[in-house]
LUMVOMAR-307585 format. One line per 2 residues: number of its first residue (from 0); their letters; for each residue x, y, z of C-alpha. Coordinates in Angstrom, 1 decimal, m for minus. Example, Ala and Ser with C-alpha at 12.3 -4.5 7.8 and 13.67 -1.06 7.14 Angstrom:
! residues 2
0 = AS = 12.3:m4.5:7.8 | 13.7:m1.1:7.1
! end
This chain:
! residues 238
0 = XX = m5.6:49.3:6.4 | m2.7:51.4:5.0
2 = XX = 0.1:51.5:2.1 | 3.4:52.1:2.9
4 = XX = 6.5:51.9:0.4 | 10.6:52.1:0.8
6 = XX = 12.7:52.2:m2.4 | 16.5:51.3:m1.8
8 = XX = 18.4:53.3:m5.2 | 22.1:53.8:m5.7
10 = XX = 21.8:57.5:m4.2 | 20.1:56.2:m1.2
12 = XX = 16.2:55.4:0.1 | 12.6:57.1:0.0
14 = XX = 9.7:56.1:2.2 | 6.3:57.2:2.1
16 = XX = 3.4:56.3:4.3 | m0.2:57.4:5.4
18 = XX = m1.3:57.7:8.2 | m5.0:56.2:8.0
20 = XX = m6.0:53.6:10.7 | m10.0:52.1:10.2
22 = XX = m11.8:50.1:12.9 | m14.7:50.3:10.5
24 = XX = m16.7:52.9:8.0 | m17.5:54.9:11.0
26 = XX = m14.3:54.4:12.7 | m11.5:56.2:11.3
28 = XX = m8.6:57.8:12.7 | m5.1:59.2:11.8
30 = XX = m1.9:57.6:13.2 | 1.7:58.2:12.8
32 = XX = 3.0:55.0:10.6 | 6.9:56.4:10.0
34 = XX = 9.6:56.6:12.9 | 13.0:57.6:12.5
36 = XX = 15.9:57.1:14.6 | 19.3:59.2:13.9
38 = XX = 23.0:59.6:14.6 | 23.9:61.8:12.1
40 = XX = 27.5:60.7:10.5 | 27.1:57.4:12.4
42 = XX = 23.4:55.6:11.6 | 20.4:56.5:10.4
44 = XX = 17.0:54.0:10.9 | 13.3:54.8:9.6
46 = XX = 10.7:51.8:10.2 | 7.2:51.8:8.6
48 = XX = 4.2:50.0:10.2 | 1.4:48.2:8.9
50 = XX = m1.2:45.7:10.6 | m2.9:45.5:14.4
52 = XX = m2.1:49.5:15.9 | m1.9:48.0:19.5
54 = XX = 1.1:45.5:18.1 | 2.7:48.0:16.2
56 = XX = 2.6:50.9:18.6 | 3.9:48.4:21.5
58 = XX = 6.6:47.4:19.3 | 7.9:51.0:18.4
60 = XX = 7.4:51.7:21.8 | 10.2:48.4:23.0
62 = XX = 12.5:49.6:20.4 | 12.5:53.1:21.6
64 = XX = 12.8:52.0:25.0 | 15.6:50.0:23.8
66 = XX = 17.3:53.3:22.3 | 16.9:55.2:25.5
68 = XX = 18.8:52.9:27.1 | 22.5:52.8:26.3
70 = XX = 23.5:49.8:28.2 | 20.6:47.5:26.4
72 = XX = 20.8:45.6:23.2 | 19.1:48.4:20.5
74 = XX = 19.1:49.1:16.7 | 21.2:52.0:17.7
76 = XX = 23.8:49.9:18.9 | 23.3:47.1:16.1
78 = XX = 27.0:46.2:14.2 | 25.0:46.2:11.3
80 = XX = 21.7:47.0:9.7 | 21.5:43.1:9.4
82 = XX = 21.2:43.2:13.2 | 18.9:45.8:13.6
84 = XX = 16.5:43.9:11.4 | 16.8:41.0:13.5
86 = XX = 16.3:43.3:16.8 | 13.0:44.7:15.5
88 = XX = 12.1:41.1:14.1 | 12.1:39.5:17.6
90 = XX = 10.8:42.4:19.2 | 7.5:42.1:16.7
92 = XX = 7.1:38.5:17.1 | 7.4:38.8:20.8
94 = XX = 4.6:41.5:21.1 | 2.5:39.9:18.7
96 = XX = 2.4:36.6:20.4 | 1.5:38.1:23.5
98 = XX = m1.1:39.9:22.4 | m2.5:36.9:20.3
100 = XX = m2.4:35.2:23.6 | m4.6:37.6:25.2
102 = XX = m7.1:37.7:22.4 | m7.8:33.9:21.7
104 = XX = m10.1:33.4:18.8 | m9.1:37.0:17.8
106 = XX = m5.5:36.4:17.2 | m5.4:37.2:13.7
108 = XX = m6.2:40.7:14.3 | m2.9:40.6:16.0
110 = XX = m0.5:40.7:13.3 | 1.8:43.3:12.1
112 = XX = 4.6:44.0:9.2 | 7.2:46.0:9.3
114 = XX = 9.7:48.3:6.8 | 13.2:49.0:7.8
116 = XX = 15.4:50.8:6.4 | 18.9:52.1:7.5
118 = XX = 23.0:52.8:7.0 | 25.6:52.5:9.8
120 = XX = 28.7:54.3:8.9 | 30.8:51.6:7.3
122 = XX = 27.8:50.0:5.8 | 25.9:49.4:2.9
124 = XX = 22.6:50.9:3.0 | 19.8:48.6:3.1
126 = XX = 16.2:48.0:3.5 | 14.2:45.0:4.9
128 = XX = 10.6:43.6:5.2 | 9.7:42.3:8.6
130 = XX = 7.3:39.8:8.8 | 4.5:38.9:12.1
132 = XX = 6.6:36.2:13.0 | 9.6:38.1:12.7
134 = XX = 11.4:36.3:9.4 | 12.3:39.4:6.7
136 = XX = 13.3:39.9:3.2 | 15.6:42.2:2.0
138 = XX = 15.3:44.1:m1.3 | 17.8:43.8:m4.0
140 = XX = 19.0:44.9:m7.2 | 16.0:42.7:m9.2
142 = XX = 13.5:43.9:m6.6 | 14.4:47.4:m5.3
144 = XX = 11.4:48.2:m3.3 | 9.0:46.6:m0.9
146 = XX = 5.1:47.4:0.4 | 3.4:46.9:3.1
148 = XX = m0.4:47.2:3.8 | m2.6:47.9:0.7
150 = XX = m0.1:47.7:m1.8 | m1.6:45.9:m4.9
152 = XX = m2.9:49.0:m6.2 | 0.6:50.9:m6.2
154 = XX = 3.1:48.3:m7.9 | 2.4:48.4:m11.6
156 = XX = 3.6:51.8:m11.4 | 7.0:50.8:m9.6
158 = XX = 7.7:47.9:m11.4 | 7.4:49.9:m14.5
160 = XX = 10.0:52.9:m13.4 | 11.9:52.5:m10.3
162 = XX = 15.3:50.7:m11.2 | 18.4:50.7:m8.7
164 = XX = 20.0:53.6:m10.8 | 16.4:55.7:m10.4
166 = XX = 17.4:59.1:m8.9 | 15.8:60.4:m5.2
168 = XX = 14.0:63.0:m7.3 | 12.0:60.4:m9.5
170 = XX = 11.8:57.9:m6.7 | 10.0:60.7:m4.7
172 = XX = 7.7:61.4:m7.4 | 7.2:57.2:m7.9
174 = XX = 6.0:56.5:m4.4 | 3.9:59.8:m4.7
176 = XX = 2.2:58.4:m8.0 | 2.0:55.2:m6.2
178 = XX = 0.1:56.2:m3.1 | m2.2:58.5:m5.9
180 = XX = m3.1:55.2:m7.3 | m3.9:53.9:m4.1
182 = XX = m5.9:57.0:m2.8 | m7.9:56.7:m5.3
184 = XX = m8.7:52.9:m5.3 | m8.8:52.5:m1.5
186 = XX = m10.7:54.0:1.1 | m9.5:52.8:3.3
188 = XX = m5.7:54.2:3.0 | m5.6:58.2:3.2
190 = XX = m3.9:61.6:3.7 | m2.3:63.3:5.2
192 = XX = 1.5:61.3:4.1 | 4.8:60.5:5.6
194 = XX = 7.3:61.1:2.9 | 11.2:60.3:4.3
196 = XX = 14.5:60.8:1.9 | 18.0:59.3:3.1
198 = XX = 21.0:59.9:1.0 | 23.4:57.0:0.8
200 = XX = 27.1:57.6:2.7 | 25.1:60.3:4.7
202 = XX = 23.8:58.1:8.0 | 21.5:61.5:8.3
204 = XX = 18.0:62.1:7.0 | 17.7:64.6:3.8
206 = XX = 14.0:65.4:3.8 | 11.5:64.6:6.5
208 = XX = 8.1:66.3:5.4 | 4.2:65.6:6.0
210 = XX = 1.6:65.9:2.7 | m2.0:67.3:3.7
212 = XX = m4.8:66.5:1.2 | m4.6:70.4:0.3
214 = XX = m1.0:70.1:m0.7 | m0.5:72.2:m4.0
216 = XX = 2.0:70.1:m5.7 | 1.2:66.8:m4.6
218 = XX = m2.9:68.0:m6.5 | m0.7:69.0:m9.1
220 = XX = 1.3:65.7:m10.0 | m1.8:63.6:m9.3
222 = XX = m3.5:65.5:m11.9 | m1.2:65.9:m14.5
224 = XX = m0.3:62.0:m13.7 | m4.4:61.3:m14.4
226 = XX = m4.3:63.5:m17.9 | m1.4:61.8:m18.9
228 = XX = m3.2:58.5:m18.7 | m6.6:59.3:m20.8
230 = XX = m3.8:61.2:m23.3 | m1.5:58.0:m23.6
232 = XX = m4.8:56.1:m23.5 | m6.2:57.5:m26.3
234 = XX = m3.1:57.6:m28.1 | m2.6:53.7:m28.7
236 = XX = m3.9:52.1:m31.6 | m5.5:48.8:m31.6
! end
C-alpha cells in the first residue's frame, strides 16, 4: 500500500509520497513513488504512483522512454497538460492489461492509479487523477486536492484547511500533517517521503527534498500537531 497526495493552490502545487511497497508483514521494501520530468521556463511534470509495482514501474518506464525520444509522441511534447494526462492514461491501461493478461485469475493485483501534475508555458497549471483503465479526474476549485493509495486516513485534515488561496508554505505543512495521520494509522505506508513544490508561471521545480524517519522538523510538527489535539480536545465543552 501507500498514500500519496498533490494539492493544486493559486501559487502553484505540492506533492508528497512514501515510498513503502508490502508483499506481506514480512515483505517490505522501499520504492521510489514520485518522478519528475522538467524543462525549466517551458514545462514541468511530476506523476505519483500507487497500486501493482510491476505496472507502475513499466509504465514510468514507457513514458520515460517516450521522453528520450524526441521524434515520439511524449508528455514532453504534449500541447497541453490535458494531453499529457491522456498520454500517461493510455500508457497505464495498456500495461495494465497486458499484464492482467499474463496473470489470469490474479488480474486484480494488476491495477494501478496515477497523480499528475504539471504547467506548460502558456498554460494553466493543473493536476489530474489517472485511473487503471486510464479515465482521470481533474481537481478543481471545490476539490483542490486528490489521493491515491491509503488515503482515508489523511483527508479530514485537508478538507478542513487546504482551500485554492492556501499558500505553498501551509500546503507543505498540510500534506505533512496528512501523511502523520496516516503513519500513524497504517502500517503499511511509511518513511522515508517524497515531498515536491512547483510554483505556478515557473514550469520549474522549487523544492525537491526526501524526509527520513529521523528528520528533526518533520518529529517536531508531528508532535506539536499530536499536543495540539489532546489540548483542543480537552478544551471543548460538552
Amino acid at each position: 500500500m501507500t498514500y500519496c497526495v498533490g494539492i493544486l493552490l493559486d501559487a502553484g502545487f505540492v506533492l508528497l509520497s512514501d515510498t513503502r511497497t508490502n508483499a506481506g508483514v514480512d515483505n517490505i521494501s522501499c520504492y521510489r513513488k514520485m518522478y519528475t520530468f522538467e524543462e525549466p521556463g517551458e514545462r514541468v511534470i511530476a506523476i505519483m504512483t500507487a497500486g501493482s509495482l510491476s505496472v507502475t514501474q513499466t509504465t514510468l518506464a514507457r513514458i520515460e522512454e517516450g521522453v528520450a525520444n524526441p521524434e515520439e509522441r511524449s508528455i514532453m511534447t504534449a500541447a497541453t497538460m490535458l494531453e499529457v494526462a491522456e498520454i500517461v492514461g493510455e500508457t497505464l491501461s495498456e500495461v495494465s492489461r497486458r499484464v492482467a493478461e499474463r496473470m489470469g485469475e490474479r488480474a486484480q493485483s494488476a491495477r494501478a492509479s496515477l497523480i499528475v501534475a504539471g504547467q506548460r508555458r502558456g498554460g494553466e497549471p493543473r493536476l489530474f487523477l489517472v485511473y487503471p483503465e486510464g479515465n482521470f479526474i481533474e481537481a478543481t476549485p471545490d476539490t483542490p486536492y486528490l489521493q491515491i493509495g491509503e488515503h482515508k486516513y489523511g483527508k479530514p485534515i485537508l478538507d478542513r484547511v487546504v482551500t485554492p488561496e492556501t499558500s505553498l508554505v501551509d500546503a507543505q505543512k498540510a500534506v505533512l500533517l496528512s501523511m502523520d495521520s496516516t503513519l500513524r494509522s497504517n502500517l503499511s505506508v511509511g518513511m522515508p517521503l517524497d515531498m515536491c513544490v512547483i510554483e505556478s508561471g515557473t514550469q520549474r521545480i522549487a523544492e525537491k527534498r526526501r524526509i527520513d524517519a529521523e528528520d528533526e522538523t518533520f518529529q517536531a510538527m508531528s508532535s506539536a500537531w499530536s499536543a495540539a489535539l489532546r489540548d483542543a480536545f480537552r478544551d471543548i465543552e460538552i
